[in-house]
C-alpha positions as a printed NumPy array, in Angstrom:
array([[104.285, 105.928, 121.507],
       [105.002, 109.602, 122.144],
       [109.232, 108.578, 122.111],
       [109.083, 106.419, 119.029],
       [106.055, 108.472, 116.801],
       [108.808, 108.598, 114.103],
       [109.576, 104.956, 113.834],
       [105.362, 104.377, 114.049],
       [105.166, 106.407, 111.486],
       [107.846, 105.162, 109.193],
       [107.363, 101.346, 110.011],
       [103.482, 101.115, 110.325],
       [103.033, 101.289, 106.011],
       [104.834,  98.926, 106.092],
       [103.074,  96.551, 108.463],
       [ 99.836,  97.84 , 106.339],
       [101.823,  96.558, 103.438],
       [102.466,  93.268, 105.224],
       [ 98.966,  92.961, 106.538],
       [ 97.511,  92.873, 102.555],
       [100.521,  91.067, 101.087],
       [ 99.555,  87.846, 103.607],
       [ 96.127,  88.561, 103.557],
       [ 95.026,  90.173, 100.408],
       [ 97.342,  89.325,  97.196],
       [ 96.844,  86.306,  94.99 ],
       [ 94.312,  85.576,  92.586],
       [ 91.452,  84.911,  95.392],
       [ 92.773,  88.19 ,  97.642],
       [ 90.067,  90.631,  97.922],
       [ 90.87 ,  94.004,  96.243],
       [ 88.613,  95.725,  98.259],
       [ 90.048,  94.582, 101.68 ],
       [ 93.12 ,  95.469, 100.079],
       [ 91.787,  98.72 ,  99.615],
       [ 90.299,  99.392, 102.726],
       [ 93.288,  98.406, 104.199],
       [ 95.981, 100.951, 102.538],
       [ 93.349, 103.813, 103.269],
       [ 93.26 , 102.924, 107.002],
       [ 96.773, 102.827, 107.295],
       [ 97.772, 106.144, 105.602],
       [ 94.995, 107.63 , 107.258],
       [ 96.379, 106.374, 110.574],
       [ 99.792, 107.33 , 109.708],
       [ 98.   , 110.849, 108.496],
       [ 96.911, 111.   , 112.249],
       [ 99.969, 110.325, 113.922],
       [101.842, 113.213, 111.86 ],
       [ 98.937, 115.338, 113.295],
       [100.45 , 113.854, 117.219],
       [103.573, 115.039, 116.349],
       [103.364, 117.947, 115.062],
       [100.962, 118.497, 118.21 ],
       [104.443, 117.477, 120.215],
       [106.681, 120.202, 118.316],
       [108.26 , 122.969, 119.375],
       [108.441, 125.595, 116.675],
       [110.414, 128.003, 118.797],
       [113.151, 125.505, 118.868],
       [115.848, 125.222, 115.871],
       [117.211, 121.682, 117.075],
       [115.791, 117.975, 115.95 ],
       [113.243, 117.164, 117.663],
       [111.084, 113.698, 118.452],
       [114.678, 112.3  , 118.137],
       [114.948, 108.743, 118.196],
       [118.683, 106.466, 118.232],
       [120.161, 102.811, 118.27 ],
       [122.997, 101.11 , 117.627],
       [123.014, 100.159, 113.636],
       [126.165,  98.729, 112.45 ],
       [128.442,  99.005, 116.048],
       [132.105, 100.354, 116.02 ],
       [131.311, 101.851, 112.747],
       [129.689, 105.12 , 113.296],
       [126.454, 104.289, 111.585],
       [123.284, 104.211, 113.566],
       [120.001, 103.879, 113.712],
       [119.323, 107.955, 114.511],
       [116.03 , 109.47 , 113.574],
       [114.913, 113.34 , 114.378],
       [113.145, 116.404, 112.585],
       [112.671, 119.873, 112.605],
       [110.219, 122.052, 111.077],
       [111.529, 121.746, 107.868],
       [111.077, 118.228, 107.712],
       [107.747, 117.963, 109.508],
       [106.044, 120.381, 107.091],
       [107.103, 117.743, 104.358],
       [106.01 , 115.044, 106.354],
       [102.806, 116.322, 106.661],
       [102.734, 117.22 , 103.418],
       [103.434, 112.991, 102.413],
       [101.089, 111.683, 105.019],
       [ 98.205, 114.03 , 103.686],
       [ 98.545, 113.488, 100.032],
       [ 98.652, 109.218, 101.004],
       [ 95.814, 108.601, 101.856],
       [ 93.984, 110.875,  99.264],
       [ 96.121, 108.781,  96.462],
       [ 94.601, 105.45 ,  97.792],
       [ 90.703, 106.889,  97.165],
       [ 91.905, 108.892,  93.961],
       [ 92.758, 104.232,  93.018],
       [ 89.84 , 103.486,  93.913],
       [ 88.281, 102.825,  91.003],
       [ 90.64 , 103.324,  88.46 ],
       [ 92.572, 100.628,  89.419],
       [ 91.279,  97.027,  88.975],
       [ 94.263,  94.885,  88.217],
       [ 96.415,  93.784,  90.855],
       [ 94.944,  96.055,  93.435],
       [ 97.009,  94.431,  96.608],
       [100.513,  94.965,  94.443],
       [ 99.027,  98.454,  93.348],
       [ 98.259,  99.178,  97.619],
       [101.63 ,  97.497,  99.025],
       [103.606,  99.497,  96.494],
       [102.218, 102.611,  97.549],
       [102.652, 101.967, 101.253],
       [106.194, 101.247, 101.194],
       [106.745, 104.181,  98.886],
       [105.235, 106.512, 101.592],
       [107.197, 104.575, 104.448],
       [110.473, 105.387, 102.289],
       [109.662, 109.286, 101.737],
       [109.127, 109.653, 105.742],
       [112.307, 108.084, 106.391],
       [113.99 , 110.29 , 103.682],
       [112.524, 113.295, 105.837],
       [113.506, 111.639, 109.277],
       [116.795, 110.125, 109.077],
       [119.929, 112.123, 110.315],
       [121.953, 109.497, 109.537],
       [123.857, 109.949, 106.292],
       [123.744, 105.855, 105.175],
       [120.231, 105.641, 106.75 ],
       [118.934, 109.125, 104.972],
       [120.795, 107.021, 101.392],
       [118.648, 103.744, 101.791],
       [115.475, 105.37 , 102.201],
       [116.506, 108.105,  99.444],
       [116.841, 105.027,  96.992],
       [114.65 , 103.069,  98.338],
       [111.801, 104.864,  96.861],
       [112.667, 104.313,  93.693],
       [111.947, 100.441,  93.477],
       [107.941, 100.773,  94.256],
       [108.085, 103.81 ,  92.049],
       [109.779, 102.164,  89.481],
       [106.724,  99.277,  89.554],
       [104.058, 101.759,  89.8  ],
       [104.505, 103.593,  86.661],
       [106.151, 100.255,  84.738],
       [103.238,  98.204,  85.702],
       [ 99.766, 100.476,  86.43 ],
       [101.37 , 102.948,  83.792],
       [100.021, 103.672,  80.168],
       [101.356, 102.567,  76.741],
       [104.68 , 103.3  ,  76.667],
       [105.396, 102.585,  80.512],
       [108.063, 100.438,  80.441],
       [110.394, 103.418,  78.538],
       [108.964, 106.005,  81.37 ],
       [109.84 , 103.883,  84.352],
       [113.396, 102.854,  83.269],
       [114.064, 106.382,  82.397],
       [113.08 , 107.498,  85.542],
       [115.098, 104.959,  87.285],
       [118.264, 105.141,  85.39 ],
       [117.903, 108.581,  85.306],
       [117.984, 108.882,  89.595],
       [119.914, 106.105,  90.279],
       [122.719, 107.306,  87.932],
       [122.846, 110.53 ,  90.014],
       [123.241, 108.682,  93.155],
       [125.839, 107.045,  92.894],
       [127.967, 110.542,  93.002],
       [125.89 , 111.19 ,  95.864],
       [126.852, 107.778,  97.483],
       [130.463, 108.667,  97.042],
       [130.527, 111.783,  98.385],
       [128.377, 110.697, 101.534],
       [131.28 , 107.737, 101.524],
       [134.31 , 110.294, 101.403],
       [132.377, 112.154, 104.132],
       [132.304, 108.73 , 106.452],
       [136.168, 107.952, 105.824],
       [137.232, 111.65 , 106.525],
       [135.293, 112.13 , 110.001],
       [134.624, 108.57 , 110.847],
       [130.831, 109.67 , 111.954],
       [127.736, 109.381, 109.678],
       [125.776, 111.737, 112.493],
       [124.423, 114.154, 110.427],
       [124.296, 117.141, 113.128],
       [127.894, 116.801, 113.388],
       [128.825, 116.523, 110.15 ],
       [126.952, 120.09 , 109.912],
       [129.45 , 121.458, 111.744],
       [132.826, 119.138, 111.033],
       [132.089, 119.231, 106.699],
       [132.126, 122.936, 106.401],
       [136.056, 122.504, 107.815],
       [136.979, 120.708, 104.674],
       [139.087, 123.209, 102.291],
       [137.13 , 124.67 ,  99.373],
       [138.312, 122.775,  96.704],
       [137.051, 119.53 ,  98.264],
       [133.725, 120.975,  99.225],
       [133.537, 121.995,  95.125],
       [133.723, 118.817,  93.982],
       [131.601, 116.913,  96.819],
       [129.387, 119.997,  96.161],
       [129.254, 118.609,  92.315],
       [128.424, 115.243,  92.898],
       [125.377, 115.781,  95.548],
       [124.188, 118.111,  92.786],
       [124.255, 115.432,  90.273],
       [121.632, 113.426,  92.614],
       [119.552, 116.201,  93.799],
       [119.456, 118.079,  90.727],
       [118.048, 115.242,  89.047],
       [115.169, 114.819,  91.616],
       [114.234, 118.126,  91.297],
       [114.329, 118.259,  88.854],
       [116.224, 120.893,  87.139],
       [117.093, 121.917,  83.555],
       [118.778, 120.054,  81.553],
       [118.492, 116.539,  83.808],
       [114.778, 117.288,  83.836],
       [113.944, 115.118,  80.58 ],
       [112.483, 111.991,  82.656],
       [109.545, 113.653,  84.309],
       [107.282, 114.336,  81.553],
       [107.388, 110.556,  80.281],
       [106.926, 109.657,  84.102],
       [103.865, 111.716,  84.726],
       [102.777, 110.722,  81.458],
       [102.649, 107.232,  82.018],
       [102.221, 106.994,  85.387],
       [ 98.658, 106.445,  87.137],
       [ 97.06 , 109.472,  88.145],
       [ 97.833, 108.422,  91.954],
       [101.487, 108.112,  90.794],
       [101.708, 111.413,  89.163],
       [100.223, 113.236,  92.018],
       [102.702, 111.56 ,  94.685],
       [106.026, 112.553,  92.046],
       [104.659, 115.81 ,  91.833],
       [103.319, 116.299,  95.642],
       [106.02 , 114.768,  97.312],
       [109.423, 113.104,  95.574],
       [110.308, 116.137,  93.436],
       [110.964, 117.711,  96.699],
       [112.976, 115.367,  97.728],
       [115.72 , 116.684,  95.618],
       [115.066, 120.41 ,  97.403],
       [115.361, 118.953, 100.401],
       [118.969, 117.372,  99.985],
       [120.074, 120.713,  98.801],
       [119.004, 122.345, 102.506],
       [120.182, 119.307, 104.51 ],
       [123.279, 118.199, 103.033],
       [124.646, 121.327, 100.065],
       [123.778, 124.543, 102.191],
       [125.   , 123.119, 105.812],
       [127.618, 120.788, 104.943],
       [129.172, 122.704, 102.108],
       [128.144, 126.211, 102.504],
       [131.466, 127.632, 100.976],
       [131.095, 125.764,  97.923],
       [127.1  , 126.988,  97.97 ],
       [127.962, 130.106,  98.049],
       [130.754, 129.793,  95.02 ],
       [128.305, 128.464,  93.165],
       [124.85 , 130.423,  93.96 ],
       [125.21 , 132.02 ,  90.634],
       [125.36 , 129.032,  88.686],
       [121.899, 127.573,  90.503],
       [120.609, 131.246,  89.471],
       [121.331, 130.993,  86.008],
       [119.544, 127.099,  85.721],
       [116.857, 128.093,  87.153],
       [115.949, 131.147,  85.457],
       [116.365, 128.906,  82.047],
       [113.789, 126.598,  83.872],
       [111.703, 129.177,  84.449],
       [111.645, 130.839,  81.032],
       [112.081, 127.973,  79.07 ],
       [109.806, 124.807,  80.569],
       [106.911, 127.171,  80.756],
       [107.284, 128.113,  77.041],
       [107.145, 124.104,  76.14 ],
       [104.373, 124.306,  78.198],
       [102.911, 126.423,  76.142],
       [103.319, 124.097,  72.644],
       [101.531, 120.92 ,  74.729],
       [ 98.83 , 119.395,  73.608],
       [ 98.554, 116.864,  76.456],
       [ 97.221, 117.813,  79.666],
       [ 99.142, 116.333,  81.835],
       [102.561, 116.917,  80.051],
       [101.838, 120.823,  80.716],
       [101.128, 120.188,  83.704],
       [104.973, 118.017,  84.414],
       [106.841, 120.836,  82.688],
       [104.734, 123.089,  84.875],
       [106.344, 121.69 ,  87.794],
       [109.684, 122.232,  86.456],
       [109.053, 125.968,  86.173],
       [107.727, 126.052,  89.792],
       [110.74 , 123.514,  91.286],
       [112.882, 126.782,  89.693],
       [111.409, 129.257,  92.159],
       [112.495, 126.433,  94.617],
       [115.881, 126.628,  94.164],
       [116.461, 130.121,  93.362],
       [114.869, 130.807,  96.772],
       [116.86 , 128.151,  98.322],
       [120.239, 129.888,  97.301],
       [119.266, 133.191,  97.734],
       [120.834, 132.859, 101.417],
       [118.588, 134.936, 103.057],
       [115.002, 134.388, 105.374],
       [112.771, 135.616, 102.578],
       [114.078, 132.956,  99.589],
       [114.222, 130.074, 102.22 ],
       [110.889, 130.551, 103.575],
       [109.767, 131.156,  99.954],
       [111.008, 128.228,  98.713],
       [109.813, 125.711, 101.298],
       [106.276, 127.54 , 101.523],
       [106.759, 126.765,  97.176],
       [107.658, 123.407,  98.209],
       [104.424, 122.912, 100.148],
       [101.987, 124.88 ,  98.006],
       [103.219, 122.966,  94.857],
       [102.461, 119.525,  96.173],
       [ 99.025, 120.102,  97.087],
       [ 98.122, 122.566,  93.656],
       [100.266, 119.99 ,  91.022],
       [ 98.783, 117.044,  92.549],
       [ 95.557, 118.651,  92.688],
       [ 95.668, 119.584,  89.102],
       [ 97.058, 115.828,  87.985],
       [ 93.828, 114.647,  89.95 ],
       [ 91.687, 117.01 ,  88.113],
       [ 93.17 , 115.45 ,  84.871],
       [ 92.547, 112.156,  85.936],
       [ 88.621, 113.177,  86.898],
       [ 88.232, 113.753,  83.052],
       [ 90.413, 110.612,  81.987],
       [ 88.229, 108.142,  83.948],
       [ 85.379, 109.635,  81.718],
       [ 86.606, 110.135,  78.546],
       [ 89.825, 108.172,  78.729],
       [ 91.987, 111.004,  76.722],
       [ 94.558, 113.432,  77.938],
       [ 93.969, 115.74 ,  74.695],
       [ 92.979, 119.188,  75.249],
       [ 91.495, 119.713,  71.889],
       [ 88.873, 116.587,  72.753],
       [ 87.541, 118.793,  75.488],
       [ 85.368, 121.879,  75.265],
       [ 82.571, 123.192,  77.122],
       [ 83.079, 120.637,  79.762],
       [ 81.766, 123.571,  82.596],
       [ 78.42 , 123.208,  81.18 ],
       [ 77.736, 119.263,  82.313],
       [ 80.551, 119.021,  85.341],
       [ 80.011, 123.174,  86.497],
       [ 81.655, 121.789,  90.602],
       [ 84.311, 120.251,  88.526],
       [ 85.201, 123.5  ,  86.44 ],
       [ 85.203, 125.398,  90.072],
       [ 87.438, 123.17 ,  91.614],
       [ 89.515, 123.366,  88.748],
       [ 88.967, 126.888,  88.888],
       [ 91.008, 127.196,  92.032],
       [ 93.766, 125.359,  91.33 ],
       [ 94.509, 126.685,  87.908],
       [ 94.594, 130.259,  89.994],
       [ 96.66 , 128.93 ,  92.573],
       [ 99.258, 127.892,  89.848],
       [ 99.236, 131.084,  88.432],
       [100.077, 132.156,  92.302],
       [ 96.701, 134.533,  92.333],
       [ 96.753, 136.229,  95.556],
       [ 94.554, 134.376,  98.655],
       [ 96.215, 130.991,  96.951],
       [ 99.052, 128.972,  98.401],
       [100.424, 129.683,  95.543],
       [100.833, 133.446,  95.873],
       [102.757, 133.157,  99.265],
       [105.893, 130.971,  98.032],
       [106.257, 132.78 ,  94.666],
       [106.661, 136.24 ,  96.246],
       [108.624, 135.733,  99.071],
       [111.147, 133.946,  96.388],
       [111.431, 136.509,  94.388],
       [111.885, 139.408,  96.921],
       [114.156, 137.128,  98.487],
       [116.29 , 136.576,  95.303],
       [115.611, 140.203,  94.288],
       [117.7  , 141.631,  97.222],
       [120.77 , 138.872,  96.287],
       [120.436, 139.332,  92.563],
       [118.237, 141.392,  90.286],
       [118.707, 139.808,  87.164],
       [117.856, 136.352,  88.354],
       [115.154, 137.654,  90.005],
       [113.746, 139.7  ,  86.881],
       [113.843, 136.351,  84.792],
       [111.9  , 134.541,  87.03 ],
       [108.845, 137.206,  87.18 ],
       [108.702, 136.17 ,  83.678],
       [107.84 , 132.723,  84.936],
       [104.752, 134.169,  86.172],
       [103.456, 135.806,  82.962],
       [103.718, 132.634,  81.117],
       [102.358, 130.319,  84.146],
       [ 99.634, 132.513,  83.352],
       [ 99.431, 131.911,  79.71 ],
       [ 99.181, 128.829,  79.609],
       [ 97.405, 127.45 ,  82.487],
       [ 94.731, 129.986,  81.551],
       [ 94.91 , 128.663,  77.69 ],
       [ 94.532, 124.889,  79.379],
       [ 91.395, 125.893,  81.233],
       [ 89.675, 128.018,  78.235],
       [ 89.912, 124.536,  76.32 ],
       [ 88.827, 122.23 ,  78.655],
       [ 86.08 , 124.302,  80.693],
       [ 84.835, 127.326,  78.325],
       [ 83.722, 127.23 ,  75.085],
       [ 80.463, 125.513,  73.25 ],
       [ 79.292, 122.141,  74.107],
       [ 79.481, 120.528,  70.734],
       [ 81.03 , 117.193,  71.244],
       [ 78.024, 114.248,  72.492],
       [ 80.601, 112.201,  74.882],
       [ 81.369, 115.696,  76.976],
       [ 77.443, 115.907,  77.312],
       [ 77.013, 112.484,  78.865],
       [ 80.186, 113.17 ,  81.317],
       [ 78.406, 113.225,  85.031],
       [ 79.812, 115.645,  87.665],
       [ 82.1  , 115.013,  90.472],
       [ 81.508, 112.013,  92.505],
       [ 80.969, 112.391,  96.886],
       [ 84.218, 110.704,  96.705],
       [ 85.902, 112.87 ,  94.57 ],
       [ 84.586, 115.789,  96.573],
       [ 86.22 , 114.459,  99.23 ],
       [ 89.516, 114.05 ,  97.716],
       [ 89.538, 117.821,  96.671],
       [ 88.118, 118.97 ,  99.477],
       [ 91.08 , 119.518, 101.61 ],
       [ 93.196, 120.438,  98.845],
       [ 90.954, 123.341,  98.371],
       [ 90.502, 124.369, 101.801],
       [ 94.699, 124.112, 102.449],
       [ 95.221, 125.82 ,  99.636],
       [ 93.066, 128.844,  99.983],
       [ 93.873, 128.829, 104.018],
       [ 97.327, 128.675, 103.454],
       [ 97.029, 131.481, 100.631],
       [ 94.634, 133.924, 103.73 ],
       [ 96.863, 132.666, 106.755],
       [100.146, 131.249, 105.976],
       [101.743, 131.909, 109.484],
       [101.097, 128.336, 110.835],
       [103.074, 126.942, 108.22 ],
       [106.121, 129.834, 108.668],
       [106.282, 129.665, 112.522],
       [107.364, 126.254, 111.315],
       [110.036, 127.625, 108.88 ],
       [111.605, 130.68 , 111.231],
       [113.414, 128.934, 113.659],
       [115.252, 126.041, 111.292],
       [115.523, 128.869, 108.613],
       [117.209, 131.732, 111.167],
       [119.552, 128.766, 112.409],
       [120.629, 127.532, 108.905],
       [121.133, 131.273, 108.168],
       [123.722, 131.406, 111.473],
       [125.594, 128.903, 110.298],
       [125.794, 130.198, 107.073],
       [127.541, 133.004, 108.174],
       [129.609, 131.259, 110.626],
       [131.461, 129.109, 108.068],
       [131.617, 131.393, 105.075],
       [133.821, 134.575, 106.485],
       [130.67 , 136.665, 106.472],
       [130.636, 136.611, 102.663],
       [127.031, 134.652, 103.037],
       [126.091, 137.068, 106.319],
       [126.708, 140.407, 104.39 ],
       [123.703, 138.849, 101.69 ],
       [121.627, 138.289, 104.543],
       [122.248, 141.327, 105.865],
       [121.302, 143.151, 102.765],
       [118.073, 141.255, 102.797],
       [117.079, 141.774, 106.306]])
């Protein structure tokens, strides 16, 4: 177990997914074995992260846990899994947010519960894969692959209009990745490897005008996961439509998934073509920023602020991630982490008030403090932590971005500040309407307060969130050592032009 804990943890949703397809599905399957099953099995795979990070080294830069066999023979394309602590803080962040999406179903989902569970277990076996692979065709199945069960999650547990959300969202990703799939192609045929540690050191050899334009066409993938402005049009309609389980796993988990290209594949591979185009990244995400959180403002439905939201806070993410120095990078994976748990905290804390009222408009609500008063404190918390209130998660990611992109660029940095005025404005606006004011209307009277099983769901959301907020060094002795090495090769392949940035920063 200890030499294969990435395969276990990759492959054993699946066999959960197995288990309830043979068992389970069908008119006369048992929804709540079905259940009971795809909670045991995230939780389990929830455990064995735990093991692994337990086996980690976060003194040491290289991929660890590393795992390799042959694939497709004389071709260069194996079977070749590893992380570092990049990828294991993501990993942990999928494998906690699982199981916690299977009880947030629980009851809200009564129609084809076994489809509902299987899709959600081979979505999460297709995010850890994304996060393990260092194989380039390997890392490209598993980046796809997600998009089938979460294609049939919103199109089929969605809301009214689901069928328009869930081909947007596919069309919308898929569309990008087929640039992506060319470049990763033109990468196989020029170095004859698919190795991804290698091609970290061969790719950054290729002359600049190449690296632009397979620059370009990752971007056109990871952009759109993200995602950023303008490709960001599909996530509101997703989150929308999507179950509450589904909108807090796009949120926690696969909108980083487009972050995390950009540090494995744009930084390392193509860091000259990064660099050339740092300013361009700058100038997107400051109209993310500015811009998403003033729609936010004009929304009327909860959980559209909430998707545009994330937009605004994915823009801290890559600003920080192009700011080339320890402070943005740290910034922007701590962001990474800290918006997962606080945006899928705050899409369950919509869905708490759908299952009761069964309407996402804020001017229905009112008063609700009065009849749910744990509810309004849990939503309390996370409405600060989005507003990145100091002794929040949120806090920790948003400064370190923008002293990180302050040093590199000062106008950039002085747009995004902006970002937190108006994440102020209107989250604060959303919680005066839903939580304060008087009790008028008679259904918010009968409404009863959280459940023991929604207390456990936001329990350790709450608890990570304020401990990572107090004491966020557990989570950045993960970051220094893959950060500080990124940051060396940086500088190695870019004449110094990257090292005299970090230089200014440090």
């Amino acid at each position: 177990m200890e030499t294969h804990l990435l395969s276990i943890m990759i492959f054993l949703p699946i066999f959960g997914a197995v288990a309830i397809a043979i068992f389970n599905s069908g008119p006369n399957g048992s929804a709540s074995n079905a259940r009971n099953t795809a909670f045991l099995t995230t939780l389990a795979t929830f455990i064995i992260s735990l093991i692994a990070w337990g086996r980690f080294d976060a003194t040491d830069a290289s991929f660890q846990l590393t795992e390799s066999a042959e694939w497709f023979a004389g071709y260069g394309i194996n079977y070749h899994l590893g992380i570092d602590g990049i990828s294991l803080s993501l990993i942990l962040l999928t494998t906690l947010l699982m199981p916690i999406c299977i009880l947030c179903s629980w009851e809200s989902v009564k129609q084809r519960v076994a489809e509902y569970m299987i899709a959600f277990l081979l979505l999460e076996s297709f995010v850890i894969g994304v996060f393990c692979a260092l194989d380039l065709m390997l890392f490209y199945i598993f980046f796809e692959g997600m998009l089938i069960p979460m294609f049939l999650i919103i199109g089929i547990w969605g809301g009214t209009n689901r069928v328009y959300a869930s081909y947007k969202f596919f069309l919308y990703t898929l569309a990008g990745s087929v640039l992506l799939l060319a470049a990763m192609l033109y990468l196989y045929f020029t170095f004859e490897t698919t190795y991804i540690p290698d091609l970290m050191n061969l790719a950054p050899q290729l002359p600049g005008d190449v690296q632009m334009w397979l620059w370009l066409a990752m971007f056109a993938s990871f952009a759109v996961k993200v995602p950023m402005w303008p490709v960001h049009t599909w996530l509101p309609d997703a989150h929308v439509q999507a179950p509450t389980a589904g909108s807090v796993i796009l949120a926690g988990v696969l909108l980083k998934m487009g972050a995390y290209g950009f540090i494995r594949f744009s930084l390392p591979m193509l860091p000259f073509a990064s660099y050339a185009l740092a300013d361009f990244i700058f100038f997107l995400s400051c109209v993310a920023v500015v811009y998403t959180s003033l729609v936010a403002l004009m929304q009327e439905d909860m959980k559209k602020l909430i998707a545009y939201s994330s937009v605004a806070h994915m823009g801290f993410v890559t600003l920080g991630i192009f700011a080339f120095n320890a402070q943005g990078l740290e910034g922007a994976i701590v962001q990474m982490i800290s918006h997962g748990l606080v945006s899928g905290a705050l899409f369950l804390c919509v869905g708490v008030v759908y299952d009761r009222l069964h309407t996402r408009d804020i001017e229905r609500y009112g008063g609700v403090a009065h009849v749910m008063p744990h509810y309004a404190a849990v939503f309390m918390v996370f409405t600060m932590a989005s507003v990145g209130l100091p002794a929040t998660s949120g806090f920790i990611g948003e400064m370190l971005v923008l002293v990180g992109t302050y040093q590199v660029s000062q106008w950039a940095a002085l747009f995004a500040s902006t970002g937190l005025i108006l994440g102020a404005a209107y989250m604060l606006w959303l919680y005066r309407r839903i939580c304060f004011g008087e009790l008028v209307r008679s259904e918010i009277k009968k409404m009863p307060d959280l459940s023991w099983r929604e207390i456990a769901i936001f329990a350790p959301l709450v608890i990570l969130t304020i401990w990572l907020g107090v004491n966020p060094a557990p989570l950045l002795d993960l970051l220094h050592a893959p950060v500080e090495h990124l940051l060396e090769h940086l500088y190695a392949h870019t004449g110094g032009q990257i090292g005299a940035l970090r230089g200014e920063a440090l």
